[in-house]
C-alpha positions as CSV (number, residue, x, y, z in Angstrom):
1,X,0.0,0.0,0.0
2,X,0.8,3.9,-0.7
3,X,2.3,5.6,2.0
4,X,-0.7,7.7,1.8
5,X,-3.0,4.5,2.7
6,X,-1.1,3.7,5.4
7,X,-1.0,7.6,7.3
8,X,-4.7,7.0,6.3
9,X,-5.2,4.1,8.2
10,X,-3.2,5.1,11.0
11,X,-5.3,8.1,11.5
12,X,-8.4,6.7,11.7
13,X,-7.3,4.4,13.7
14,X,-6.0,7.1,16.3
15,X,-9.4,8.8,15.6
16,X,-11.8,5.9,16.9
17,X,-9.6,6.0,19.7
18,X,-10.4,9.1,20.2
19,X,-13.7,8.8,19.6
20,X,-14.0,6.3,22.8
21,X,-12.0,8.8,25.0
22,X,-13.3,11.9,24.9
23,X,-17.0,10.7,25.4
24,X,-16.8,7.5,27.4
25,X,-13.3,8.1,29.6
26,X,-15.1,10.1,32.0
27,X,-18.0,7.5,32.3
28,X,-15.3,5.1,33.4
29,X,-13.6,7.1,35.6
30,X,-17.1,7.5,37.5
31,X,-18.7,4.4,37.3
32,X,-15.7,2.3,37.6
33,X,-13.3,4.1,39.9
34,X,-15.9,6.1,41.5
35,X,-14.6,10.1,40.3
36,X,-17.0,13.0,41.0
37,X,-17.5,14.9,38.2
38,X,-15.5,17.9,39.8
39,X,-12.7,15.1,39.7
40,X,-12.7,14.4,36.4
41,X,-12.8,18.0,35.2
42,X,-10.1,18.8,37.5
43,X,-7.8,15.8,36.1
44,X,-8.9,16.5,32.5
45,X,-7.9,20.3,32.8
46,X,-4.4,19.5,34.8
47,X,-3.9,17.4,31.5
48,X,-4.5,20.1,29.3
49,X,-1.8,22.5,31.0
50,X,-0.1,20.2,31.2
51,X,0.3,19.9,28.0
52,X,1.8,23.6,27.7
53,X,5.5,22.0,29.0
54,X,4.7,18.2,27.6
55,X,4.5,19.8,23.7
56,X,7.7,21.2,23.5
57,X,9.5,18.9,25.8
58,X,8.4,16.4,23.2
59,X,9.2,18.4,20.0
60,X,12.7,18.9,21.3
61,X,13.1,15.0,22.2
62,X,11.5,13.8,18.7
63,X,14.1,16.7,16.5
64,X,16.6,14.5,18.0
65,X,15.6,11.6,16.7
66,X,16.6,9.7,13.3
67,X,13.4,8.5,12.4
68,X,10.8,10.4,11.8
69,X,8.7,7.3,13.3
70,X,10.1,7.8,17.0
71,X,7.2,10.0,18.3
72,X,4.9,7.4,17.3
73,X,6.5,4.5,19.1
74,X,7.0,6.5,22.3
75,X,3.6,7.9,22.6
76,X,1.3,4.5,21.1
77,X,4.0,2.2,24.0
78,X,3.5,4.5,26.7
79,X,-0.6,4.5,25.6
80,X,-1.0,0.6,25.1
81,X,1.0,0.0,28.6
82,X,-1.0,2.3,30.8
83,X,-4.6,1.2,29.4
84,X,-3.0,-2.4,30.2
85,X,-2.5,-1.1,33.3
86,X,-5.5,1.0,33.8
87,X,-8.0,-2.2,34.1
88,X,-5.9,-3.5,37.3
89,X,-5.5,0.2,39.3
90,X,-8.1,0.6,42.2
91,X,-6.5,3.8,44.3
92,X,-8.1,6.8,43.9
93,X,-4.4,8.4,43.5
94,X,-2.9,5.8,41.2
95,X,-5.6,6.3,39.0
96,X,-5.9,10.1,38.7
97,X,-1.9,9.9,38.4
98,X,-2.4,7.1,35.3
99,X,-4.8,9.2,33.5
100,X,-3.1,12.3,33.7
101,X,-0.2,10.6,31.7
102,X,-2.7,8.8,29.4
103,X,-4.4,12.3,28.5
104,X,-1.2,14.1,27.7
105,X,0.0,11.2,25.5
106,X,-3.5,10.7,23.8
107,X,-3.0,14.4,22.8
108,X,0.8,15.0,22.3
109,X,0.3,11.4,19.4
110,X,-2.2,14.3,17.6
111,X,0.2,16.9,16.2
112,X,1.9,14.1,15.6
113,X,-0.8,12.1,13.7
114,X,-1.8,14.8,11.7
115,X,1.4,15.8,10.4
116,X,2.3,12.4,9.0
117,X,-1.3,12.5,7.4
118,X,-0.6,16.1,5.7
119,X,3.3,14.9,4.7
120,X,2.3,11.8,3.5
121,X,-0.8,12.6,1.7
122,X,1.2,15.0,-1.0
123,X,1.8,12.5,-3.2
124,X,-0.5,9.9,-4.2
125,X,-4.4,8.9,-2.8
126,X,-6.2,9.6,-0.6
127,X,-5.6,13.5,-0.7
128,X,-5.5,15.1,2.1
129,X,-9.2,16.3,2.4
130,X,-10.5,13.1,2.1
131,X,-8.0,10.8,4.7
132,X,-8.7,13.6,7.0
133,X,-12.6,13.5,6.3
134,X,-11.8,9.4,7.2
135,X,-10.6,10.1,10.2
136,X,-13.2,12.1,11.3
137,X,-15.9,9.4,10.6
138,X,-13.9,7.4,12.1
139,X,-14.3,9.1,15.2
140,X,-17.9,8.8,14.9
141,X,-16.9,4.9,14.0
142,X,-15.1,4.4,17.2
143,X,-18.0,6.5,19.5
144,X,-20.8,4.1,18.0
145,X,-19.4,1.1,18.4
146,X,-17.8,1.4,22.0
147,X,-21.9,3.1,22.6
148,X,-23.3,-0.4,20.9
149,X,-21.1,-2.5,23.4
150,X,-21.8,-1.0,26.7
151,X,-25.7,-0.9,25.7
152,X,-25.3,-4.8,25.0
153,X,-22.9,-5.6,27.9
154,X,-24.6,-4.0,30.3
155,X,-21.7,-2.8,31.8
156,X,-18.3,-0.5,30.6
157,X,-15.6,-2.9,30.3
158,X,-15.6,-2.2,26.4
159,X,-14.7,1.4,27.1
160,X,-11.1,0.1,28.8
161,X,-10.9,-2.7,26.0
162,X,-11.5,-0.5,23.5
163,X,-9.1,1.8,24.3
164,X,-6.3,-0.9,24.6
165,X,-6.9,-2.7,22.2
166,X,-7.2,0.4,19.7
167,X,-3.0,1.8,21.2
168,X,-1.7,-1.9,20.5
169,X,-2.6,-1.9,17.1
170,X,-1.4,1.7,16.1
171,X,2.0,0.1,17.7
172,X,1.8,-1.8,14.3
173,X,0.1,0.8,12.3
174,X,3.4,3.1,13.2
175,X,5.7,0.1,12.4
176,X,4.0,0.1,8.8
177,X,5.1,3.6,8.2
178,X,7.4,4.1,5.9
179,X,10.9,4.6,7.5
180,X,11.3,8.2,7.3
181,X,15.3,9.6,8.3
182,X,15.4,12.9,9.7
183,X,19.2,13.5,9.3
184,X,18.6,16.7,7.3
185,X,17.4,18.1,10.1
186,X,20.6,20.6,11.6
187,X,19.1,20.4,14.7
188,X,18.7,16.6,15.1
189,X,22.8,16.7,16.3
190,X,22.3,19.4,18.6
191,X,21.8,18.7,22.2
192,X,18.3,18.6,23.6
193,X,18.6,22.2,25.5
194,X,19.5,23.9,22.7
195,X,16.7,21.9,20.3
196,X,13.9,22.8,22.7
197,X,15.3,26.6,22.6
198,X,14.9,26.3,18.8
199,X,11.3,25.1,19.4
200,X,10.5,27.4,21.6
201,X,12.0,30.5,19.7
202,X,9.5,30.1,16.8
203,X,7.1,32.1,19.2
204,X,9.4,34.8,18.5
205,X,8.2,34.8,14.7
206,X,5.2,37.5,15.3
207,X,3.3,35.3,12.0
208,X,3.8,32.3,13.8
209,X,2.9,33.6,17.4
210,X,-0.3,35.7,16.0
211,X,-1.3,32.5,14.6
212,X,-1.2,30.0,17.3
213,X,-3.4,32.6,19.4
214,X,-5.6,33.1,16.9
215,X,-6.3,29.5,16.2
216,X,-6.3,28.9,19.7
217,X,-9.1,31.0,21.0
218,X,-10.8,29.8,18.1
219,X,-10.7,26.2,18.6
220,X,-10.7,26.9,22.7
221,X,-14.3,28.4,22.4
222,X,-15.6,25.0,22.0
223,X,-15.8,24.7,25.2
224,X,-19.1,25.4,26.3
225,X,-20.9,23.3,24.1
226,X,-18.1,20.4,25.2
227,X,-18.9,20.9,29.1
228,X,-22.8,21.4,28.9
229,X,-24.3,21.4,25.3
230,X,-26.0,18.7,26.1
231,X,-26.9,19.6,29.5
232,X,-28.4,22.8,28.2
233,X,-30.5,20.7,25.5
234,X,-31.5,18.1,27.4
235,X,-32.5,19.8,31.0
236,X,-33.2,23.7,29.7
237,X,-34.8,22.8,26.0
238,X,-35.8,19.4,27.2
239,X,-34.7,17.6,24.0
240,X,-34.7,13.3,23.6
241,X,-31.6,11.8,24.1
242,X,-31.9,10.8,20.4
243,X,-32.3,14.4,19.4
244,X,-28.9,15.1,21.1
245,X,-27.2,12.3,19.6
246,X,-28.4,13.9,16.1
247,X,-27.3,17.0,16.7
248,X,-23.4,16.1,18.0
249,X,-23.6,13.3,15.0
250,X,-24.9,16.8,12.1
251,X,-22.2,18.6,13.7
252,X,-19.5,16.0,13.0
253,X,-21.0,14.8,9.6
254,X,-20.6,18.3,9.0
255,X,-16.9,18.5,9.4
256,X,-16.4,15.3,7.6
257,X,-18.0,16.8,4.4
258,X,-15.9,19.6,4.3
259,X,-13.1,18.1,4.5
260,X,-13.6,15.1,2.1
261,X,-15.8,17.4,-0.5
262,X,-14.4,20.9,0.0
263,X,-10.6,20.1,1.4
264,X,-9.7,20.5,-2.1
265,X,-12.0,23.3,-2.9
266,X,-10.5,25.2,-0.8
267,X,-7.2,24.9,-1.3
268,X,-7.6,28.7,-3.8
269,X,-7.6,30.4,-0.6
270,X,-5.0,31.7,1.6
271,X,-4.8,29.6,4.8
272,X,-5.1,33.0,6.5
273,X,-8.4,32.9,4.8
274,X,-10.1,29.9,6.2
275,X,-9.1,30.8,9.7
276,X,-10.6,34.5,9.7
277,X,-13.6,31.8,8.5
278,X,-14.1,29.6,11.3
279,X,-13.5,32.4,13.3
280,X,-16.5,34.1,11.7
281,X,-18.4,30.6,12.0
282,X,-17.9,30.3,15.8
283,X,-18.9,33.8,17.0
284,X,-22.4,33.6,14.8
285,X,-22.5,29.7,16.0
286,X,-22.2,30.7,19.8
287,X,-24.1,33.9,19.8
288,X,-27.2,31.8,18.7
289,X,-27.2,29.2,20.5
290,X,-26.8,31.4,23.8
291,X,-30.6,32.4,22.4
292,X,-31.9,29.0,22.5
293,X,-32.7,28.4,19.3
294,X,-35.5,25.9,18.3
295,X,-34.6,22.7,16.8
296,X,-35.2,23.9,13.6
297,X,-32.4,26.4,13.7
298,X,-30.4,24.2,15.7
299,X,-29.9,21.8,12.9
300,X,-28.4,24.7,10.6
301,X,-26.2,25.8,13.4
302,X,-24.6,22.5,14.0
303,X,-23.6,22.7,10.3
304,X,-21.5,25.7,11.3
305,X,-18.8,23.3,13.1
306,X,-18.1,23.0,9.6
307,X,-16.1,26.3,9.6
308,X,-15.6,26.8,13.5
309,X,-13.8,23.9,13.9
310,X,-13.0,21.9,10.3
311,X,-12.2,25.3,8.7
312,X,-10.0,26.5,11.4
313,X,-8.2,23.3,11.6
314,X,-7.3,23.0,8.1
315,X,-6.3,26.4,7.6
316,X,-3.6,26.0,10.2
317,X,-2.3,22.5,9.2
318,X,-1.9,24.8,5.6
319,X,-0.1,28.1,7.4
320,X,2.2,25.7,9.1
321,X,3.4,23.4,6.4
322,X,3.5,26.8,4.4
323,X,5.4,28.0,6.5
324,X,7.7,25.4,7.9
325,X,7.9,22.8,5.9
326,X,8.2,19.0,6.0
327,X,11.2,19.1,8.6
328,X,9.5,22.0,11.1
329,X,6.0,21.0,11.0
330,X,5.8,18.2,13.4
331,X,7.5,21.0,15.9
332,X,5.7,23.6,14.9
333,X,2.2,21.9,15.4
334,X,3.6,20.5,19.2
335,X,4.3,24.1,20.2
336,X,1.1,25.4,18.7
337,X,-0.9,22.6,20.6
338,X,1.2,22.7,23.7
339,X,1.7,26.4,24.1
340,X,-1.8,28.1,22.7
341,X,-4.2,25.3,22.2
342,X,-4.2,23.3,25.4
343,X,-3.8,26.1,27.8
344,X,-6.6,28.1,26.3
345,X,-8.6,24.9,25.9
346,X,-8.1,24.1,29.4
347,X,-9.4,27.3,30.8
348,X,-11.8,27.6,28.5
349,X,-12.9,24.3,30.0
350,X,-12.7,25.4,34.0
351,X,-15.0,28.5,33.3
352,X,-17.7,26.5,31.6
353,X,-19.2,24.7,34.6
354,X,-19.6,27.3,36.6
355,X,-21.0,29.6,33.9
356,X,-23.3,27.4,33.9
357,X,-24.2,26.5,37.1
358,X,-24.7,30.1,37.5
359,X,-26.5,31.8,33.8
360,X,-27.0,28.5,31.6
361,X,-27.1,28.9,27.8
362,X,-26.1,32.3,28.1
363,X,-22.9,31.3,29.0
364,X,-22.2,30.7,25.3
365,X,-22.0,34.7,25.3
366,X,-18.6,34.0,27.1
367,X,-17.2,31.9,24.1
368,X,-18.3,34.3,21.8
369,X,-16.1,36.4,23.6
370,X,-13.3,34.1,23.0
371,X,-14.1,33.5,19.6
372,X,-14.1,36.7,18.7
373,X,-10.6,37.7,20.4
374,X,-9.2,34.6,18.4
375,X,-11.4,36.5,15.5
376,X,-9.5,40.0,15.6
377,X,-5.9,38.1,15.8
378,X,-7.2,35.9,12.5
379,X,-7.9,39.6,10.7
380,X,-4.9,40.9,12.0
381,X,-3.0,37.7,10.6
382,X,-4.0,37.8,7.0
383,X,-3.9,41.3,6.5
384,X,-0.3,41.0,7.7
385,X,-0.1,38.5,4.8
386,X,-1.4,40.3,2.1
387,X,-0.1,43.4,3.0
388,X,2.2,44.7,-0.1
389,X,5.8,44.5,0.6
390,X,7.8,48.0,0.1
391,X,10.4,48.3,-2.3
392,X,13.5,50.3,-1.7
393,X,14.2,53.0,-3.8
């Protein structure tokens, strides 16, 4: 098979994975091992700062490695071993200390992911737009079927096996890559301080730092509808649980059209472009919904995440291939997720339950807030690259 197959396959292989964890770790951390749900937020948002020294610490680590393969191994061994692990921990410690290493690896093998998919996509098929459309239903894959099992087992032992099973196969899957070297990299011989000050000195490019804000808030503004979208719809609006399910499922089926259908489309535009879109998309997307739209209008809205997330997303994997390259990109997307994402993510994430605990749906008025700071850096981004360049006399 291509390499472009085999990225593929990886990819939605990580994507089912993470379309078990995000909605179903939490329901095994409470039903299983007995977390309050102030536990599990406060373990899921220490995992996301964390993430703001794990993403460069790992960027500096893999630039010194000769394979571009490295990353993969390290984070799908340290994943596979601690699931293992998870189904034999009972202390309420041990466990919170497990899953906090299990989060930050589940989301430092993302940049990581992706890039491979963009690199290795180039040549040959699937394109781009379409292995990344993949993945996405693959998520949706991987959140139905673990769903299917724990209705039929009565119980949530297919969340854990799942979740194993899923890291000891992308061991193989990154075996199957195609040996990559990454001996034109300068810095690969350097030693690991000075590689992580290399990282960590392309926020000093005012581009590349305006961008990973922007994107940032964007994506962080999420949030909300994350913690209690469906808490809002189901104990405010009073919707079915089936009517929720449709509206996460729109929302996603969303994304996966634009990337598989209009990946390529969009490709005429600056990557500049798409982010000032999603931006656009999330401030009108969380602005209504704070209203509390009827179904009718929800259904349209959900077909937003189309730009606030999948237009946001794609844009950024363009700026920073644009912009860095085959041999920069893998780092350049761990500082942008360690450094802008997961912080702003994370905090994003610790105001939401109490906004609303205290207002509700208006609380979505708050992300619009984010969305549109991340908004005003976008504008400020592109017109920085379209600006004409003076020429000396």
């Amino acid at each position: 098979m291509t390499p472009a197959v085999r990225a593929t396959v990886l990819a939605c292989l990580y994507f089912a994975g993470f379309g078990c964890l995000i909605p179903f770790l939490p329901l095994w951390l409470e039903k299983v091992h007995g977390f309050t749900g102030a536990e599990i937020g406060v373990v899921l948002a220490i995992a996301s700062f964390s993430r703001a020294a794990a993403g460069p610490l790992t960027a500096a680590w893999a630039d010194g490695r000769s394979d571009r393969r490295a990353p993969l191994f390290m984070f799908t061994i340290v994943l596979t071993a601690g699931f293992a692990v998870l189904g034999l921990l009972t202390g309420f410690v041990a466990v919170f200390a497990l899953i906090l290493v299990l989060d930050i690896a589940f989301w430092g093998l993302l940049p990581v992911v992706e890039t491979t998919l963009l690199r290795l996509t180039r040549v040959g098929r699937p394109p781009y737009g379409v292995a990344r459309g993949l993945a996405s239903a693959a998520f949706v894959a991987g959140t139905t079927t673990v769903g299917f099992l724990d209705d039929r087992t009565h119980g949530y032992w297919p969340i854990w096996g799942f979740l194993l099973g899923v890291s000891a196969v992308m061991i193989a899957a990154s075996a199957w890559m195609p040996p990559e070297p990454n001996t034109a990299r300068a810095e690969a011989h350097e030693p690991f301080g000075e590689r992580l000050a290399h990282g960590l000195g392309m926020m000093r490019n005012p581009a590349f730092a305006l961008f990973i804000f922007a994107a940032g808030l964007i994506q962080a503004s999420a949030a909300f509808l994350y913690v209690a979208g469906s808490l809002v719809w189901s104990n405010v609006q009073h919707f079915s649980g089936n009517t929720i399910a449709l509206l996460w499922n729109i929302g996603t089926l969303a994304e996966v059209g634009f990337l598989i259908f209009l990946g390529g489309w969009t490709s005429r535009f600056r990557p500049e472009t798409l982010i000032v879109a999603g931006g656009l998309g999330a401030v009108v997307r969380w602005t209504a919904l704070a209203a509390l739209p009827p179904l009718w209008v929800l259904i349209p809205l959900q077909l937003l995440h189309a730009l606030s997330f999948a237009a946001t997303f794609l844009g950024g994997m363009r700026f920073i291939q644009a912009m860095y390259g085959d041999d920069r990109t893998p780092t350049a997307q761990m500082i942008y997720m360690g450094i802008a994402n997961a912080p702003t993510y994370a905090a994003a994430v610790l105001v939401s339950g109490p906004l609303y605990d205290r207002v509700g749906a208006p609380g979505y008025l708050a992300m619009t807030g984010v969305a549109g700071a991340g908004l005003m850096l976008a504008v400020m981004l592109r017109a920085r690259a379209t600006a004409p360049v003076a020429v000396a006399a």
